[in-house]
PADO-688503 format. One record per residue (C-alpha): residue in one letter; x, y, z. Coordinates in steps of 0.02 Angstrom, whole numbers, plus 50000, padded with zeros to 5 digits. Example, Ala and Ser with C-alpha at 12.3 -4.5 7.8 and 13.67 -1.06 7.14 Angstrom:
<rec><resn>a</resn><x>50615</x><y>49775</y><z>50390</z></rec>
<rec><resn>s</resn><x>50684</x><y>49947</y><z>50357</z></rec>
//
This chain:
<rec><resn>x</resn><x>41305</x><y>49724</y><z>49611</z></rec>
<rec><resn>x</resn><x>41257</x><y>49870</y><z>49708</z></rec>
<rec><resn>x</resn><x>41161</x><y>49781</y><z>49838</z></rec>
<rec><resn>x</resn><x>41301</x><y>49651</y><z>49838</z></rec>
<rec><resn>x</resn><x>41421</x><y>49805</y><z>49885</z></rec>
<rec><resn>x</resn><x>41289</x><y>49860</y><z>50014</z></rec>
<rec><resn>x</resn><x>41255</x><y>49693</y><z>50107</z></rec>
<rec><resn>x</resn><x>41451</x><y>49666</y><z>50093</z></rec>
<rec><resn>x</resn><x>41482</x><y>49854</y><z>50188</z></rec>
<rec><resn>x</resn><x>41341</x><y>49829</y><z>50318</z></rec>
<rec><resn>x</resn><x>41412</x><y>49660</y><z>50396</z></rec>
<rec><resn>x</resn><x>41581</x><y>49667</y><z>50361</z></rec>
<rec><resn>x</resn><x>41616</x><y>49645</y><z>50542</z></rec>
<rec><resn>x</resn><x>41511</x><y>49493</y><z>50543</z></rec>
<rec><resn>x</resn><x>41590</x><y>49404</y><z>50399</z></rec>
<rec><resn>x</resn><x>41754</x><y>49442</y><z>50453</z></rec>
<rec><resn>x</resn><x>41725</x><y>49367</y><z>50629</z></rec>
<rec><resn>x</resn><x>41631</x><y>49221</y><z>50567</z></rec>
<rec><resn>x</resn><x>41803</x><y>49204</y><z>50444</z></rec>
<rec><resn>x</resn><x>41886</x><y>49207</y><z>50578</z></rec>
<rec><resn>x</resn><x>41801</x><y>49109</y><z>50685</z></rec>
<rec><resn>x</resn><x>41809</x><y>48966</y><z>50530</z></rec>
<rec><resn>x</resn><x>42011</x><y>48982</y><z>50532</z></rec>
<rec><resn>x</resn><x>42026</x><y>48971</y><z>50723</z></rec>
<rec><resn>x</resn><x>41916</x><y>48817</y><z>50728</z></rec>
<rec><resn>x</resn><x>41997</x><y>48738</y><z>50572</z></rec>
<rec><resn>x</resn><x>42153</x><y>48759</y><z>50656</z></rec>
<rec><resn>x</resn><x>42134</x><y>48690</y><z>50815</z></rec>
<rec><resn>x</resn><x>42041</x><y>48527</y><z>50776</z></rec>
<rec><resn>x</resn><x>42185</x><y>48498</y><z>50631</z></rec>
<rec><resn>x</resn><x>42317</x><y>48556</y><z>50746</z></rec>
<rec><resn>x</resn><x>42266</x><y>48446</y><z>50917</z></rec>
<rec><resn>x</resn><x>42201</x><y>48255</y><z>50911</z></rec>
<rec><resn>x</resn><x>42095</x><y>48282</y><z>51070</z></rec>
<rec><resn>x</resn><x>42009</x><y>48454</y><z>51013</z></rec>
<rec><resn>x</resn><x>41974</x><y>48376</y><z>50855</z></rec>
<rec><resn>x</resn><x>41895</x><y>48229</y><z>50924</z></rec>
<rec><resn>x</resn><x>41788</x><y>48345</y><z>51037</z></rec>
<rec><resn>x</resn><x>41745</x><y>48446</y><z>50897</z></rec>
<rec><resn>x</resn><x>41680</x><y>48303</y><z>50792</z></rec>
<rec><resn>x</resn><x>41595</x><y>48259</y><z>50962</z></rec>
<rec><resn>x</resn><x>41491</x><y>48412</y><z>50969</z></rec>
<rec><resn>x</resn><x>41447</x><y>48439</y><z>50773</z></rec>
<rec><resn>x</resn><x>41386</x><y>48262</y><z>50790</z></rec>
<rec><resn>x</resn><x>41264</x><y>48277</y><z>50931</z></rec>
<rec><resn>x</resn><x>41212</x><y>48449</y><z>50861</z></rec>
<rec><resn>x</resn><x>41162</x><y>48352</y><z>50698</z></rec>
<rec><resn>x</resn><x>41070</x><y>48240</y><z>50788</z></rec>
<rec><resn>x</resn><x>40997</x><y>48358</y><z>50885</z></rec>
<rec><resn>x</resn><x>40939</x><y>48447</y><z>50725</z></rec>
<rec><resn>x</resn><x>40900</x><y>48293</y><z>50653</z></rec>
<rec><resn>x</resn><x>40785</x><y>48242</y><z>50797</z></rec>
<rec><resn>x</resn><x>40699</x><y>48389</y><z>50805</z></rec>
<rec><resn>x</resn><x>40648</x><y>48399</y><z>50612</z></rec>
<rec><resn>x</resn><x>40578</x><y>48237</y><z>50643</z></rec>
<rec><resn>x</resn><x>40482</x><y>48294</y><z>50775</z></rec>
<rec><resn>x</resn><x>40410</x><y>48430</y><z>50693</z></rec>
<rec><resn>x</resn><x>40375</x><y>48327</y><z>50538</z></rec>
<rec><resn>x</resn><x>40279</x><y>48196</y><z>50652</z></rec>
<rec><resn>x</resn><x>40155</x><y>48346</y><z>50711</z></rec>
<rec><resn>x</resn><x>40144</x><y>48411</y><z>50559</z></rec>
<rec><resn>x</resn><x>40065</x><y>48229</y><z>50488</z></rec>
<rec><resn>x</resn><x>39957</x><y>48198</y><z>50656</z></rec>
<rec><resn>x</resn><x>39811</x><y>48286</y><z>50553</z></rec>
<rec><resn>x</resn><x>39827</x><y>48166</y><z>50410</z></rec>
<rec><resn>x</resn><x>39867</x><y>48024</y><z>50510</z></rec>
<rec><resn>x</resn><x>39713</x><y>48047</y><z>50605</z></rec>
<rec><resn>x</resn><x>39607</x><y>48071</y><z>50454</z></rec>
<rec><resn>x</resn><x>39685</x><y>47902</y><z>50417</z></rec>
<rec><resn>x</resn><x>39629</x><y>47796</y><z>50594</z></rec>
<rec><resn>x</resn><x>39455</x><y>47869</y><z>50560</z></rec>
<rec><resn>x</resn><x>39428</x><y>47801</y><z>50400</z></rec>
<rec><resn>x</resn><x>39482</x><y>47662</y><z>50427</z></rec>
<rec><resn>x</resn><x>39379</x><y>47641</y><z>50592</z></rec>
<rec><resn>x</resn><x>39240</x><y>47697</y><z>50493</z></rec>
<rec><resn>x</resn><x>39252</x><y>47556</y><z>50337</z></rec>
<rec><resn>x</resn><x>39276</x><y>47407</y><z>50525</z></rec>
<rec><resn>x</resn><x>39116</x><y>47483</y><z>50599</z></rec>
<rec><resn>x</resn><x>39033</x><y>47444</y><z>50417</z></rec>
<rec><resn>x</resn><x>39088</x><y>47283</y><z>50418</z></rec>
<rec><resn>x</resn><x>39068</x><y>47221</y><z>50607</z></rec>
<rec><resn>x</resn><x>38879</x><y>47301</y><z>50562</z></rec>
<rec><resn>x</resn><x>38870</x><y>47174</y><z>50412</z></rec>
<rec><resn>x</resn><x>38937</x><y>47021</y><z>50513</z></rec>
<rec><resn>x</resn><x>38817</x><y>47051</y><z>50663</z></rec>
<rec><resn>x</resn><x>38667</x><y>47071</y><z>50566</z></rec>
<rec><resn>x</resn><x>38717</x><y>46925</y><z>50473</z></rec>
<rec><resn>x</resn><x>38750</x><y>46818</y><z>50650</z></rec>
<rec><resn>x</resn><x>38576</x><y>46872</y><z>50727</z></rec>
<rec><resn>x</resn><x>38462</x><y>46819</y><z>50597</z></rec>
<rec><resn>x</resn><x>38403</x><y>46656</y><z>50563</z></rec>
<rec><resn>x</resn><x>38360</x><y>46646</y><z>50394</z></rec>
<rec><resn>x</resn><x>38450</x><y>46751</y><z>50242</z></rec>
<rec><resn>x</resn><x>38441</x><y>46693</y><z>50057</z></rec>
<rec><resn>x</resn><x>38593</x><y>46589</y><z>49975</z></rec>
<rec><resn>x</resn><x>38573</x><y>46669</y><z>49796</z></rec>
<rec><resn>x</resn><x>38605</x><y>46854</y><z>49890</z></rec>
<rec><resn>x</resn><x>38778</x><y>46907</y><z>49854</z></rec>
<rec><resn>x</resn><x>38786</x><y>47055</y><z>49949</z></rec>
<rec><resn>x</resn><x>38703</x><y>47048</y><z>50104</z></rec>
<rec><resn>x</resn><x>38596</x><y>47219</y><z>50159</z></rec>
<rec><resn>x</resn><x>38662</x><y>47310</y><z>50325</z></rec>
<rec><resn>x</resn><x>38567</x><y>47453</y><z>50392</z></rec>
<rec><resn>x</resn><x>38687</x><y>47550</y><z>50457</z></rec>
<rec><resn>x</resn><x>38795</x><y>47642</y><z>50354</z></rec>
<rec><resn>x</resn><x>38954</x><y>47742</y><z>50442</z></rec>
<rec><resn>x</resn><x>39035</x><y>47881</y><z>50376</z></rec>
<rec><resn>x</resn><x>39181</x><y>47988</y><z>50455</z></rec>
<rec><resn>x</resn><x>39189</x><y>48161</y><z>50470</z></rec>
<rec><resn>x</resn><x>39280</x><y>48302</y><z>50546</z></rec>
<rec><resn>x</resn><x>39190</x><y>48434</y><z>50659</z></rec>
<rec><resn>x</resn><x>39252</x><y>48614</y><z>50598</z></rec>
<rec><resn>x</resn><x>39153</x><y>48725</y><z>50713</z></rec>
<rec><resn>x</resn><x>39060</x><y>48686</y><z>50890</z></rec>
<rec><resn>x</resn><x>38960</x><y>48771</y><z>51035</z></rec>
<rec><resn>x</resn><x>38959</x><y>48704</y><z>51230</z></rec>
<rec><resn>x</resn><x>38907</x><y>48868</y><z>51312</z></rec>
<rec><resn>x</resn><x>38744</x><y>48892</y><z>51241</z></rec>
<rec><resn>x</resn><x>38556</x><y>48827</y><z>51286</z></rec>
<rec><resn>x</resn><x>38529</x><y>48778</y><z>51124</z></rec>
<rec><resn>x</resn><x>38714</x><y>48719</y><z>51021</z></rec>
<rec><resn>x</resn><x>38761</x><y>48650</y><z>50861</z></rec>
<rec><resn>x</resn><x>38912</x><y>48602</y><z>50787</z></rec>
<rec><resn>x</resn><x>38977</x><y>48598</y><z>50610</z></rec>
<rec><resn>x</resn><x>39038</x><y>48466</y><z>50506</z></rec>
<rec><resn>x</resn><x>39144</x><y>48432</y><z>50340</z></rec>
<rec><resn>x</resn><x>39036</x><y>48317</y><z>50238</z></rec>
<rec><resn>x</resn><x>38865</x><y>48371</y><z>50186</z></rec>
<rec><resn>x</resn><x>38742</x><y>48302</y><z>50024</z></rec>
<rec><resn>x</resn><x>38876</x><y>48257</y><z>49907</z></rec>
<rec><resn>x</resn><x>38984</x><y>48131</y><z>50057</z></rec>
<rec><resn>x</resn><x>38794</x><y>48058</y><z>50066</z></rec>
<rec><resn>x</resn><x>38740</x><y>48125</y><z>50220</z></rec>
<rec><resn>x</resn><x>38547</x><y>48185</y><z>50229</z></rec>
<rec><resn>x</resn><x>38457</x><y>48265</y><z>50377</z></rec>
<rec><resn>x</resn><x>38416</x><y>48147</y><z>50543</z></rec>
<rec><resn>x</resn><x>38583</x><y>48054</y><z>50531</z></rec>
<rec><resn>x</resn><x>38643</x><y>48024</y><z>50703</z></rec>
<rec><resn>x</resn><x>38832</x><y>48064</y><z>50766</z></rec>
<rec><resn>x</resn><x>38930</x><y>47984</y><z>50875</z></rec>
<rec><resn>x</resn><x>39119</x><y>48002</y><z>50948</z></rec>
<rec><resn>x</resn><x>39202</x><y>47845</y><z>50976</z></rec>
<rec><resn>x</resn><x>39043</x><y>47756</y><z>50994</z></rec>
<rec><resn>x</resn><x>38954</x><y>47867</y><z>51105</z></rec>
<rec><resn>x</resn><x>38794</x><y>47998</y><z>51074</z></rec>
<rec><resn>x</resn><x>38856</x><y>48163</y><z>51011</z></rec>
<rec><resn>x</resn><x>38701</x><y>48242</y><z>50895</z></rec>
<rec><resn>x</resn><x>38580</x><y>48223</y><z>50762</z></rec>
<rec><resn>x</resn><x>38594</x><y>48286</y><z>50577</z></rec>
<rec><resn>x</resn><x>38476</x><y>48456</y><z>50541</z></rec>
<rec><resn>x</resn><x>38533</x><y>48521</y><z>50399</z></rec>
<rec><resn>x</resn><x>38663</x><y>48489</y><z>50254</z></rec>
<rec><resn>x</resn><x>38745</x><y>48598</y><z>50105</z></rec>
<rec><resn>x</resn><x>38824</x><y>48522</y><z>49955</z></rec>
<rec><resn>x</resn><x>38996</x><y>48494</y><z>50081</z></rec>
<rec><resn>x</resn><x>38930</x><y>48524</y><z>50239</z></rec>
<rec><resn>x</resn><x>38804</x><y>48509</y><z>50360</z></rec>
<rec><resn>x</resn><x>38763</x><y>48567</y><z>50537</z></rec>
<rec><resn>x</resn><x>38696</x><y>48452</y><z>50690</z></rec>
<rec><resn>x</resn><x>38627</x><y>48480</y><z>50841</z></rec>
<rec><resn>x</resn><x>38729</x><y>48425</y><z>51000</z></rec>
<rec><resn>x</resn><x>38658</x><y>48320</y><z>51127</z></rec>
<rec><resn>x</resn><x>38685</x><y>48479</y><z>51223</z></rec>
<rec><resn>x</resn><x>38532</x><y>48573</y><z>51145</z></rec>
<rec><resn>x</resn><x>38373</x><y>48599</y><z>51250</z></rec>
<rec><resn>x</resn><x>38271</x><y>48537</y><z>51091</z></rec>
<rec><resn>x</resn><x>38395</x><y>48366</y><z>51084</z></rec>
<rec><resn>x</resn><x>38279</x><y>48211</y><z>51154</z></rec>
<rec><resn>x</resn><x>38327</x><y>48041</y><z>51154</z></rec>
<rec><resn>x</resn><x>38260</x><y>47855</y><z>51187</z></rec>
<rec><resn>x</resn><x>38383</x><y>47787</y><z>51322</z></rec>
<rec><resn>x</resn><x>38393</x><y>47648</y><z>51441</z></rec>
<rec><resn>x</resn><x>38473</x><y>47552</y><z>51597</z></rec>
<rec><resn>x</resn><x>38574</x><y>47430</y><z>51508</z></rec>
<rec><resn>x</resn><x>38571</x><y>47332</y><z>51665</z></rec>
<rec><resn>x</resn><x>38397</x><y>47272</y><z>51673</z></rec>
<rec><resn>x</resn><x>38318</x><y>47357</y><z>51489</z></rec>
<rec><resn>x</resn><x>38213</x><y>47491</y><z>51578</z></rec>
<rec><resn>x</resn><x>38185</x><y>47643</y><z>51480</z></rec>
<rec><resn>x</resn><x>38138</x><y>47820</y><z>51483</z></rec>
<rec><resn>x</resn><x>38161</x><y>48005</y><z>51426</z></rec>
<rec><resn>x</resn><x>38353</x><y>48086</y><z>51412</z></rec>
<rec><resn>x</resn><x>38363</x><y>48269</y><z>51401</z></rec>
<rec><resn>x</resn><x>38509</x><y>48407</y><z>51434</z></rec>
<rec><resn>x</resn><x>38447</x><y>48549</y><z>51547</z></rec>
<rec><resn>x</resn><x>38558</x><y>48656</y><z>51495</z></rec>
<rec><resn>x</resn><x>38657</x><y>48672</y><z>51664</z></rec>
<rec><resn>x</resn><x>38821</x><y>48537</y><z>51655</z></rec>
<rec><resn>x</resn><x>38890</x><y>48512</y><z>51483</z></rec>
<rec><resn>x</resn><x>38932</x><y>48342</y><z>51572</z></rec>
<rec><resn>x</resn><x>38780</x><y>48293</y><z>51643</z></rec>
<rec><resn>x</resn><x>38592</x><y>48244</y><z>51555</z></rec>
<rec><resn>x</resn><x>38443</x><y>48190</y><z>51639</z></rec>
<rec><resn>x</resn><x>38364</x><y>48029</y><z>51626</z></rec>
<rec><resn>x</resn><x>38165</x><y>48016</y><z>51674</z></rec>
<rec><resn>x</resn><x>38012</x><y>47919</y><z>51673</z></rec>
<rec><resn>x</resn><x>38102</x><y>47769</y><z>51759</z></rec>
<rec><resn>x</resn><x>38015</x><y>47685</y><z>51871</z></rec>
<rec><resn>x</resn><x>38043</x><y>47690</y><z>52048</z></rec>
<rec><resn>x</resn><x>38013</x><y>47512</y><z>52096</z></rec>
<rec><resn>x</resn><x>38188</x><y>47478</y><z>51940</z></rec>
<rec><resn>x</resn><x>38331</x><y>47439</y><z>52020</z></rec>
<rec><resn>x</resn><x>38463</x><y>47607</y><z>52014</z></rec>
<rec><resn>x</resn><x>38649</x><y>47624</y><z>52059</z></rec>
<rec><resn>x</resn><x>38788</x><y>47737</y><z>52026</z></rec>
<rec><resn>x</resn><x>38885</x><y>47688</y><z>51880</z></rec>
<rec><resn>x</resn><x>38762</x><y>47604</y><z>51780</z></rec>
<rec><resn>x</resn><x>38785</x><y>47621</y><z>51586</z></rec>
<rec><resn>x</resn><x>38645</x><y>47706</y><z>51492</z></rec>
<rec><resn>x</resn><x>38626</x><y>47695</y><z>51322</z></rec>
<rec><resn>x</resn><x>38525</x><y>47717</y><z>51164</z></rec>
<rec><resn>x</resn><x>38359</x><y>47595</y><z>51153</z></rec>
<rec><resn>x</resn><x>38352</x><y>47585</y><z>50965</z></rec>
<rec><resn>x</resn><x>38172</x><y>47634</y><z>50962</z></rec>
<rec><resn>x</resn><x>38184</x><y>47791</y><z>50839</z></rec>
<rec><resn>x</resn><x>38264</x><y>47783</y><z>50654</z></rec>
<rec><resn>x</resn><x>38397</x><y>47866</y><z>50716</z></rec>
<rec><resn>x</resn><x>38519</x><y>47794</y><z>50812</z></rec>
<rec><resn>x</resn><x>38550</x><y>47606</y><z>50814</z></rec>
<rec><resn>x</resn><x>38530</x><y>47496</y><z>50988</z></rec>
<rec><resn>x</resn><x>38659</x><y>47510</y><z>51123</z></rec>
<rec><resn>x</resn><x>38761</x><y>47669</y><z>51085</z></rec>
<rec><resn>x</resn><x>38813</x><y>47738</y><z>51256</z></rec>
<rec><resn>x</resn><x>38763</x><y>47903</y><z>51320</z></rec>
<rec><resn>x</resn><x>38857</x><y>47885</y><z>51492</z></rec>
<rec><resn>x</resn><x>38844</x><y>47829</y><z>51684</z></rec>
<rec><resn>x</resn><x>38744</x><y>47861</y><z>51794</z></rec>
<rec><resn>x</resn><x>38817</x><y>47981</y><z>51927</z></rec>
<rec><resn>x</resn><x>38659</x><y>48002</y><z>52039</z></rec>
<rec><resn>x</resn><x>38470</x><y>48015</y><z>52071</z></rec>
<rec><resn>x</resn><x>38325</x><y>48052</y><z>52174</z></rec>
<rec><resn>x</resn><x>38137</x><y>48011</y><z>52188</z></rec>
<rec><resn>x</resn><x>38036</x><y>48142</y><z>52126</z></rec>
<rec><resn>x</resn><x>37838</x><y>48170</y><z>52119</z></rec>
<rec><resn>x</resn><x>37725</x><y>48038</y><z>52058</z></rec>
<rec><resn>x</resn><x>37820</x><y>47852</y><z>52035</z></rec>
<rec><resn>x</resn><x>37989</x><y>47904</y><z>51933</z></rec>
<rec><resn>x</resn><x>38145</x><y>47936</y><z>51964</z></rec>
<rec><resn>x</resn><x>38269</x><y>48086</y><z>51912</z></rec>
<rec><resn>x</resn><x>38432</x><y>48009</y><z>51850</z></rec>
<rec><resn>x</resn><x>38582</x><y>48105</y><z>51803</z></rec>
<rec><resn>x</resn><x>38720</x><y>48035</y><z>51680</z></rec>
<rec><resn>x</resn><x>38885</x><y>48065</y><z>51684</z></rec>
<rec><resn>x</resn><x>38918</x><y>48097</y><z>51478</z></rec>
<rec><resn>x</resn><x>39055</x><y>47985</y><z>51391</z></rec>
<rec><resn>x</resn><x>39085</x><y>48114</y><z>51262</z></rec>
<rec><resn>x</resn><x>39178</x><y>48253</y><z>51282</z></rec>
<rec><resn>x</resn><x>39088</x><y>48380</y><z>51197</z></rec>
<rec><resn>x</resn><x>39251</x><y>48512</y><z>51228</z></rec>
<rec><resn>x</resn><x>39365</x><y>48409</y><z>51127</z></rec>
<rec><resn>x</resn><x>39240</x><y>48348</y><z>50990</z></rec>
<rec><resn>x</resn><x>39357</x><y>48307</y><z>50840</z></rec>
<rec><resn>x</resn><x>39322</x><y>48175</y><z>50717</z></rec>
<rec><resn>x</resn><x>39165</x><y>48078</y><z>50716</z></rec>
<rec><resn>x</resn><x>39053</x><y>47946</y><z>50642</z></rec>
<rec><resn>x</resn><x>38885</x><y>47995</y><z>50519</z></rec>
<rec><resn>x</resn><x>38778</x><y>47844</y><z>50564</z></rec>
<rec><resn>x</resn><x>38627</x><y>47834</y><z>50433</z></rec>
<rec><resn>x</resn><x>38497</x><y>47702</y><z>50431</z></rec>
<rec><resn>x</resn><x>38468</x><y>47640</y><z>50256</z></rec>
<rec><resn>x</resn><x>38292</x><y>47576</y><z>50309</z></rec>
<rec><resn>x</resn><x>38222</x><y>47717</y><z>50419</z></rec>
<rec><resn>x</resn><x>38098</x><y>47777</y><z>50263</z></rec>
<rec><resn>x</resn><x>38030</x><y>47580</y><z>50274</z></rec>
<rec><resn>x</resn><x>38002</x><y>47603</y><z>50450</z></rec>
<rec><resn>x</resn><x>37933</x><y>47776</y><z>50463</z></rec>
<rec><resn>x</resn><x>37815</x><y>47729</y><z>50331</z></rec>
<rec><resn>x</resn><x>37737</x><y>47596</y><z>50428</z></rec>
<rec><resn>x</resn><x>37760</x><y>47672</y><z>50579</z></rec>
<rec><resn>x</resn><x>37635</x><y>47822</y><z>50515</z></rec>
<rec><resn>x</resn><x>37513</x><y>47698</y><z>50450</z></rec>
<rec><resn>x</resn><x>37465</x><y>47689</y><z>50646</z></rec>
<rec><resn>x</resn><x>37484</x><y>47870</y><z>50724</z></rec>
//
């Protein structure tokens, strides 16, 4: 009661204007047809107003689940575009096989933590041994080279961007097939460095380059970039520098590819080295 008495004594000159104010309002909208219609008017459009702007902030508020959402659900298409391609392109599969074997498997995942201004970055991600993922899993962000898996926690794991000194990668000229080395050099966060092309392979600006397929990492034909120029250097290559697709400064959400038969192939594979 005392605080009551307290709050009451404090902003007593409030209340009573706001009072006031109440009467004097009440009174002219009752009092005049016009005023009262402009009255009605304004508390109208300042609902609205109100209204529109809880809805606005209620829309941002959901953009984090909506986009956990769209990359789900782009993750369980890519699965199944994987299945139905692999299925197309080969010639003979057995009838009695219910469920027919991809080797790619695509999982989504959030990046939590990330470097660009380092020779040698990493970036974090939500989803570690228990989501399934396992060390030498490649990443990509909307279909484009962003890192390799190197090392996983129960929920987490850490991969190393394509912008890492140590980060090498099997990539080619998608126009003609010709392939070759791509590194960063740690200069451009935009740019990597395509070499051991040969000089007498046809080279233009804007020519997509993208993964070859050769390791049991990525799959064939994820795109690394364009290229953006090049030069003859010693011996009978050329340098080529790509213009990156991804945007390593905004790296949000992106896609765990694992191949479900890269022990098969390594294991072969070392049979001969």
């Amino acid at each position: 009661m005392r605080s009551l008495l307290n709050f009451l004594a404090r902003y007593n000159n409030l209340i009573i204007f706001l009072i006031l104010e109440g009467i004097a309002v009440y009174l002219l909208a009752t009092g005049n047809n016009y005023q009262n219609t402009r009255i009605l008017n304004g508390i109208r459009k300042l609902t609205q107003g109100i209204e529109e702007k809880i809805n606005n902030t209620r829309t941002y508020l959901n953009l984090r689940d909506i986009n956990v959402s769209l990359a789900s659900e782009n993750v369980a298409l890519r699965n199944s575009i994987e299945r139905l391609v692999r299925k197309k392109n080969s010639l003979f599969f057995s009838v009695t096989d219910s469920i027919y074997k991809q080797q790619y498997i695509h999982t989504s995942a959030e990046v939590i933590s990330n470097s660009v201004n380092k020779q040698k970055n990493f970036f974090t991600l939500n989803k570690g041994i228990r989501q399934g993922i396992k060390v030498d899993m490649a990443i990509t962000s909307e279909n484009c080279v962003a890192g390799v898996i190197v090392g996983c926690s129960e929920n987490h794991s850490v991969a190393m961007s394509l912008l890492n000194l140590d980060f090498k990668l099997s990539a080619r000229l998608k126009s003609n097939g010709y392939f070759g080395s791509l590194s960063w050099d740690g200069r451009d966060i935009r740019r990597v460095i395509l070499s051991e092309i040969p000089q007498h392979v046809s080279v233009n600006v804007g020519d997509t380059i993208e993964t070859t397929g050769f390791s049991a990492i990525f799959p064939e034909g994820v795109m690394v970039g364009t290229v953006c120029d090049y030069e003859k250097i010693g011996g009978d290559f050329y340098k080529i520098t790509i213009s990156l697709k991804t945007e390593f400064r905004k790296l949000h959400f992106v896609d765990i590819v694992g191949n479900m038969k890269k022990t098969e192939q390594l294991k072969l594979e070392n049979l001969f080295q």
